[in-house]
C-alpha positions in Angstrom: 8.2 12.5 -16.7 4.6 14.2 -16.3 3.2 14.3 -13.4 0.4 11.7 -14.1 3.1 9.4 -15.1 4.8 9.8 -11.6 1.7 9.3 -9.5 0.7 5.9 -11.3 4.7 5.1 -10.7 3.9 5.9 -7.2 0.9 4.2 -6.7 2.0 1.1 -8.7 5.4 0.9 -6.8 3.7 1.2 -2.8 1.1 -1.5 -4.1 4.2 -4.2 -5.0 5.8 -3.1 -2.2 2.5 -3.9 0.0 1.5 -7.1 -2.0 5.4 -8.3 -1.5 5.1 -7.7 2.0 1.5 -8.9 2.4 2.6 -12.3 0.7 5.8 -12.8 2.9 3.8 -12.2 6.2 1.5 -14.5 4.9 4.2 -17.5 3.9 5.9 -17.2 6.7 3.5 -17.4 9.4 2.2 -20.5 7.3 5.9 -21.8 7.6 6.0 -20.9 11.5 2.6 -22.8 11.6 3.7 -25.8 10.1 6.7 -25.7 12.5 4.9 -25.3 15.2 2.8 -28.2 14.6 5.5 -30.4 13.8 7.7 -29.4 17.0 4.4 -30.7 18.6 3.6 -33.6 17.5 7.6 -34.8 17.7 7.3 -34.0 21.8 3.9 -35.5 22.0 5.4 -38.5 20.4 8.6 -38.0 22.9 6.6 -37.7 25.5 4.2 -40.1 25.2 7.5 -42.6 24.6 8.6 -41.3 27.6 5.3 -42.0 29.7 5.6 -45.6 28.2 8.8 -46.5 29.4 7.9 -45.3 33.1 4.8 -47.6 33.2 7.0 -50.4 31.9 9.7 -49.7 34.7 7.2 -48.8 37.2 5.0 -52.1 36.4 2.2 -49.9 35.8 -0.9 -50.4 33.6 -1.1 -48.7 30.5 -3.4 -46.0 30.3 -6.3 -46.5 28.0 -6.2 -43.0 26.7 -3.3 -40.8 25.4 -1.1 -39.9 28.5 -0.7 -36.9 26.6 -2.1 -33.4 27.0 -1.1 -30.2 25.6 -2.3 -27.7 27.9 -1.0 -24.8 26.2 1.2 -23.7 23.1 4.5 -24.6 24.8 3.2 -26.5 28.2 2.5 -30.1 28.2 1.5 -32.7 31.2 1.7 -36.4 31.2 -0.1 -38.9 33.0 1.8 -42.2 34.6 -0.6 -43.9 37.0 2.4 -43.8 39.9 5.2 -42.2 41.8 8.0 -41.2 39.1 11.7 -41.0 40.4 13.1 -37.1 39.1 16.4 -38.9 37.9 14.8 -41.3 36.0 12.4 -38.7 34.4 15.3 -36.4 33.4 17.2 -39.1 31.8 14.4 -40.3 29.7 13.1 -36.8 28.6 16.8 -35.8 27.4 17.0 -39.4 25.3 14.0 -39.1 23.9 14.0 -35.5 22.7 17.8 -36.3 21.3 15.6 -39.2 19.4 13.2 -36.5 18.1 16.2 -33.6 17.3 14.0 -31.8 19.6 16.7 -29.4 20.9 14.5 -26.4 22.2 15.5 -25.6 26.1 12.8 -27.3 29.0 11.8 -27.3 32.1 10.3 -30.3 33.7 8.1 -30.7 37.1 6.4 -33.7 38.9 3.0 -33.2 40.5 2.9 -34.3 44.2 -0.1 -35.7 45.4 0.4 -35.9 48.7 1.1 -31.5 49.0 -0.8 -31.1 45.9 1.8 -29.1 44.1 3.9 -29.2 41.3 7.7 -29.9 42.6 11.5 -30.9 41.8 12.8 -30.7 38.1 14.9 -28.3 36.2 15.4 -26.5 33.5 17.6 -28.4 30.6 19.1 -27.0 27.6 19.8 -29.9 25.2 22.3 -27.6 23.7 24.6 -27.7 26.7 23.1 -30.8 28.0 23.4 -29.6 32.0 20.8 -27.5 34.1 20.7 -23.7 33.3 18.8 -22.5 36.4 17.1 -23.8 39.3 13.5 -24.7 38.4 10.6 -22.3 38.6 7.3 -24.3 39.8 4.9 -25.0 36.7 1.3 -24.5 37.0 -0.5 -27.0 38.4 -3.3 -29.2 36.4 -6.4 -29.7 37.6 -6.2 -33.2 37.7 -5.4 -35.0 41.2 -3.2 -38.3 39.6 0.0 -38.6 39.0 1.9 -36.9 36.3 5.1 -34.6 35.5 4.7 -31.3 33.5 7.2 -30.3 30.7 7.8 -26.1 29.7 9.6 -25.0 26.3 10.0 -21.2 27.8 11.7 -20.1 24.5 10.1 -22.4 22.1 9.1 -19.3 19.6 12.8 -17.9 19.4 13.8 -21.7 19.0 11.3 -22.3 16.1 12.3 -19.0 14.2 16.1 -19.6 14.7 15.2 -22.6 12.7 13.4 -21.2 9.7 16.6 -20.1 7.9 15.6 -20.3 4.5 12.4 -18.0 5.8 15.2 -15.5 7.4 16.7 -15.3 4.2 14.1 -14.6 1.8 12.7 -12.0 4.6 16.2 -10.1 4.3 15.8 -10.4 0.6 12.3 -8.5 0.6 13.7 -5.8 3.1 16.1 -5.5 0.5 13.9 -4.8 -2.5 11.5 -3.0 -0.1 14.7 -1.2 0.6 15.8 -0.6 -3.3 12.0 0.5 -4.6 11.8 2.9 -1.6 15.3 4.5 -3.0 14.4 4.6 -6.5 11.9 6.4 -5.6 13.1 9.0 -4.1 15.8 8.9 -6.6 13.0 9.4 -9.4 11.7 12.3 -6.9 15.0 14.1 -6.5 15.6 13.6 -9.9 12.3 15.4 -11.3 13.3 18.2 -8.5 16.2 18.8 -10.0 14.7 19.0 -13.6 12.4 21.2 -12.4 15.2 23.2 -11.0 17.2 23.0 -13.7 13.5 24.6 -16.3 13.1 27.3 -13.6 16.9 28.8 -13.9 17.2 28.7 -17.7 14.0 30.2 -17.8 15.3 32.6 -15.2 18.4 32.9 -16.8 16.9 33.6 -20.0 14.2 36.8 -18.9 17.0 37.8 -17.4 19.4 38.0 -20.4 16.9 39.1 -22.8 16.6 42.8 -21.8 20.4 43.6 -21.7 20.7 41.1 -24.6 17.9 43.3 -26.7 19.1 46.6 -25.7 23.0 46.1 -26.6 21.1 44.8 -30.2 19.2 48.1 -30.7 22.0 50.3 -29.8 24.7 48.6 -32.0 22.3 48.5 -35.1 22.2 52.4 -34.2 25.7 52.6 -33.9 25.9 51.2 -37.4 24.5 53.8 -39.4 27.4 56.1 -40.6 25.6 59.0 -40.0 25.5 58.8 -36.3 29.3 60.1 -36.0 27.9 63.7 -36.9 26.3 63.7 -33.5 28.8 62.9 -30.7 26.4 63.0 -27.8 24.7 60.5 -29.2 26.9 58.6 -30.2 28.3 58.3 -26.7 25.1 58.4 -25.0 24.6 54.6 -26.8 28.2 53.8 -26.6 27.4 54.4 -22.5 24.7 52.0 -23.0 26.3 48.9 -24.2 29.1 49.4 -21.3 26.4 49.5 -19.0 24.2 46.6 -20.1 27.6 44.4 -20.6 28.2 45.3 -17.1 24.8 44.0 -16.0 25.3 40.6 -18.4 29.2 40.7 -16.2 27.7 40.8 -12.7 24.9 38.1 -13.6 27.1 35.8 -15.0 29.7 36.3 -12.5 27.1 35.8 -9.3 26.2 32.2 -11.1 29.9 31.5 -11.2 30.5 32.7 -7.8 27.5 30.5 -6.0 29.4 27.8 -8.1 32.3 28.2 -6.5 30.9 28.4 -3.0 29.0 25.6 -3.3 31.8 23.4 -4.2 34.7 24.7 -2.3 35.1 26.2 1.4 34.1 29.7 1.5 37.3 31.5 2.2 36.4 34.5 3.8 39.1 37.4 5.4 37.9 37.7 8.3 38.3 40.9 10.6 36.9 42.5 13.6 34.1 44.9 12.3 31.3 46.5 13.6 27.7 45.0 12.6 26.2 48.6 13.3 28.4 49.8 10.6 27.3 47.3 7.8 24.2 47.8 8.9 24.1 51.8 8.0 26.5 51.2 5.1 23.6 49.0 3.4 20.8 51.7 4.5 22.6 54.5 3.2 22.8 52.8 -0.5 21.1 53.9 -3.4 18.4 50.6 -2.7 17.9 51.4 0.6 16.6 55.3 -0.6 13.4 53.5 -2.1 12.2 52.2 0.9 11.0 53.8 4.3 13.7 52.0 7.0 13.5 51.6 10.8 16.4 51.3 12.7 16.8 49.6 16.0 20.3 48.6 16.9 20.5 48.4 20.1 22.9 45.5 20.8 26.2 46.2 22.8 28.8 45.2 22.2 28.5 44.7 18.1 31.7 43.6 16.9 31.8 40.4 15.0 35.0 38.6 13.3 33.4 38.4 9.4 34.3 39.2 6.1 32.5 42.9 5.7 32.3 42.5 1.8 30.4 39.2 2.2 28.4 40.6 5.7 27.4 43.5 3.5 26.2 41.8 0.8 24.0 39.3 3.2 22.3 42.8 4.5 21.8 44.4 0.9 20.3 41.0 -0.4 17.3 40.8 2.6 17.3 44.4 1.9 16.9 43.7 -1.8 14.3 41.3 -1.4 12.2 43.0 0.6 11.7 46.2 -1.5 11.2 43.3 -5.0 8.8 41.1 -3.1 6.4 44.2 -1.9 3.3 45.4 -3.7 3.2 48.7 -1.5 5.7 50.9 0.1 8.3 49.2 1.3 8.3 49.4 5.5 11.6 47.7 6.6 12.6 47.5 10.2 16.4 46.5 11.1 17.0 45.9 14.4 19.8 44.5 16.8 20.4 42.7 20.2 22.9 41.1 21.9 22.1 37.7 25.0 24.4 34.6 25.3 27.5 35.9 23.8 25.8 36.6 20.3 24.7 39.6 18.7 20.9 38.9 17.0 19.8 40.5 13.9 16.4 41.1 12.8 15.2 42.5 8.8 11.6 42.9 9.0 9.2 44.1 6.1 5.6 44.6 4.8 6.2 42.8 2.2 4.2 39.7 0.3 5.2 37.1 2.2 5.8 33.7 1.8 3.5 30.7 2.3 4.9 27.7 4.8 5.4 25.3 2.2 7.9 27.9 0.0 9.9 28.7 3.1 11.1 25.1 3.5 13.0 25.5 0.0 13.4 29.1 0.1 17.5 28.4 0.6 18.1 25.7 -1.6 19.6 27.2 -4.4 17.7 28.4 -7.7 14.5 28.2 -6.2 12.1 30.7 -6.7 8.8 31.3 -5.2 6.3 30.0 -7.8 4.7 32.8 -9.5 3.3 31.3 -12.3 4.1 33.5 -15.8 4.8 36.4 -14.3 8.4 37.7 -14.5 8.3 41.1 -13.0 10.8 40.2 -10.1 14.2 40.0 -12.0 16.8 37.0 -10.1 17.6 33.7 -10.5 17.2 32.4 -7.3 20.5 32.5 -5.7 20.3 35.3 -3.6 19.1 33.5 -0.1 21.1 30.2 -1.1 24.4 32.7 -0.6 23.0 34.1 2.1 22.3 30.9 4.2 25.7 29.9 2.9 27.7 32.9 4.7 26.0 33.2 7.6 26.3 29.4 8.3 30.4 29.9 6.9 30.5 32.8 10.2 29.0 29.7 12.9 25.8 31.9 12.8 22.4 31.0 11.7 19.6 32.7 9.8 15.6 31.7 10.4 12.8 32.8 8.6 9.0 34.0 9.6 6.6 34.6 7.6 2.7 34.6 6.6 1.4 35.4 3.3 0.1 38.9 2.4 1.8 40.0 6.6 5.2 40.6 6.1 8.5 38.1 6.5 10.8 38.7 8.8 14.8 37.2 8.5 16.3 36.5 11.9 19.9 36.0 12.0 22.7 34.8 14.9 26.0 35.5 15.0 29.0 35.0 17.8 29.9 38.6 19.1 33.3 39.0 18.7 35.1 41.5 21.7 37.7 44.3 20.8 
């Protein structure tokens, strides 16, 4: 999948994803709306039922106007024209909201005029049909005749816990949200791992060419009869095949080996050695001799329980890299240091650097630092991935720091081990 391809995938998928959500935000407050003004006009018709029946007990005259007045979204106070007994009021309210399947909980309160305050009540949950709590005064209205004041203090939850078919189809968008978010990434990790996948045959392949070519030459020189005349030349090429089919052995075992470690537990043998050791071990190598080295190992004690063949090759790898990856003499400063019962080691070099965005990926394995076309650093990107792996198989940890064209420096933690 090209790139152009992926983006309009991209773009087409987040604008179905915000036009689903867009339209279910929109339908649903439309469906808590409609709710809403439903519940409403069922109390103000329970209500105003209710203000009826207390004028007809009370003897009252009917009020010309709707007792009725909605005072806010879940307050309402109704006028009666006369004293209204709190017994009678909760009896009627409860009936008449069973009439209306009106089963949000309420609190009710009945305006005195004599102390000018709202008093008595409770709050009722129709659910339980008894009194939760003791009631809380209501506001008062500015209005100096008699009425009582009825609160729905949860009528929002009440109202949503009714739109079930709205919960559902919610859930259901979440779902597919959910779903085109992961095939997305899906798509994404899978066109990362293509890309992967181009970079190590490619890899693979400059790096199989050379040997590849060179065993080619010397074997068509081996063919011609005459060559058995001259000894020395015969086994100077004869050399050269055992040496490239070496090189072809160790390339193709290091794949197979980072195979292994990826999917099985590293086993290492594991012994009390001396980082100090390893340390001039790998400097005293024939790579080490091409590059000017700084040693600072000044951590006491050393000793760490590690494989040493695996340790060593962890130090000749950061080594390695950091005489490949340098377009000048190579400068490399190891140094050592021991706080909090670990042992810290530090590879520093003059080297190219690497830019912020490459050292996120720079252990995963196969990856190489983009270089466009240019093949004249010979790997195939395994060599940090194993090193990561080791450390993190010996509890330690390894950090990198780095700035293009300044240098990168490998930090690495491991648990001191005593003697």
């Amino acid at each position: 999948m090209s790139r152009l391809t992926l983006r309009i995938v991209i773009i087409l998928a987040g604008l179905s994803i915000a036009g689903i959500t867009a339209t279910q935000i929109y339908w649903v407050r439309k469906a808590f709306d409609l709710k809403e003004n439903q519940f409403n006009r069922d109390v103000t018709v329970a209500l105003t039922n209710v203000a009826t029946k207390i004028l007809e007990i009370t003897k009252t005259p009917t009020a010309a106007n709707n007792p009725v007045t909605q005072l806010t979204t879940n307050y309402f106070v109704v006028l009666v024209n006369g004293p209204i007994d709190n017994n009678l009021l909760e009896f009627l309210l409860i009936t008449e909201f069973e009439k209306r399947n009106i089963k949000a909980d309420f609190e009710y309160g009945i305006y005195d005029c004599m102390e000018q305050c709202m008093e008595g009540g409770k709050q009722i949950s129709p659910k339980h049909t008894a009194s939760l709590v003791n009631f809380s005064e209501l506001p008062a209205w500015n209005n100096d005749g008699y009425y009582f004041g009825v609160q729905f203090p949860m009528v929002e939850a009440t109202l949503i816990s009714q739109m079930g078919i709205w919960g559902f189809s919610s859930i259901v968008m979440l779902i597919v949200i959910f779903f085109f978010v992961y095939t997305l990434f899906v798509i994404l990790k899978q066109r990362r791992l293509s890309e992967i996948q181009k970079d190590f045959i490619n890899n693979m392949t400059h790096e199989f060419k050379t040997p590849l070519s060179t065993i080619a030459i010397s074997t068509s020189v081996l063919k011609d009869p005459g060559i058995i005349h001259t000894p020395e030349r015969l086994l100077n090429y004869a050399t050269i095949i055992d040496n490239e089919n070496q090189r072809l052995k160790q390339q193709v075992e290091r794949v197979l080996q980072m195979a292994r470690l990826e999917n099985e537990e590293v086993g290492l043998k594991r012994e009390i050695c001396d980082l100090h050791d390893i340390i001039w071990e790998a400097s005293e190598s024939n790579l080490a001799s091409k590059a000017t080295l700084e040693l600072v190992l000044e951590a006491s004690p050393s000793t760490v329980l590690a494989d040493k063949l695996h340790l060593t090759n962890v130090i000749f790898n950061l080594l390695d890299n950091a005489i490949k990856y340098n377009k000048q003499q190579p400068l490399i400063r190891i140094s050592t240091s021991h706080a909090h019962g670990n042992i810290f080691l530090k590879i520093e070099d003059n080297g190219i650097g690497i830019k912020q965005d490459d050292q996120k990926k720079i252990f995963h394995r196969f990856y190489r630092v983009p270089t466009g076309n240019l093949h004249d650093v010979k790997g195939f990107g395994l060599g940090l991935s194993y090193v990561k792996l080791i450390v993190e198989a010996h509890k330690g940890k390894i950090t990198l720091t780095s700035e293009p064209n300044k240098g990168s420096c490998f930090s690495i933690v491991l648990p001191v081990q005593k003697k």
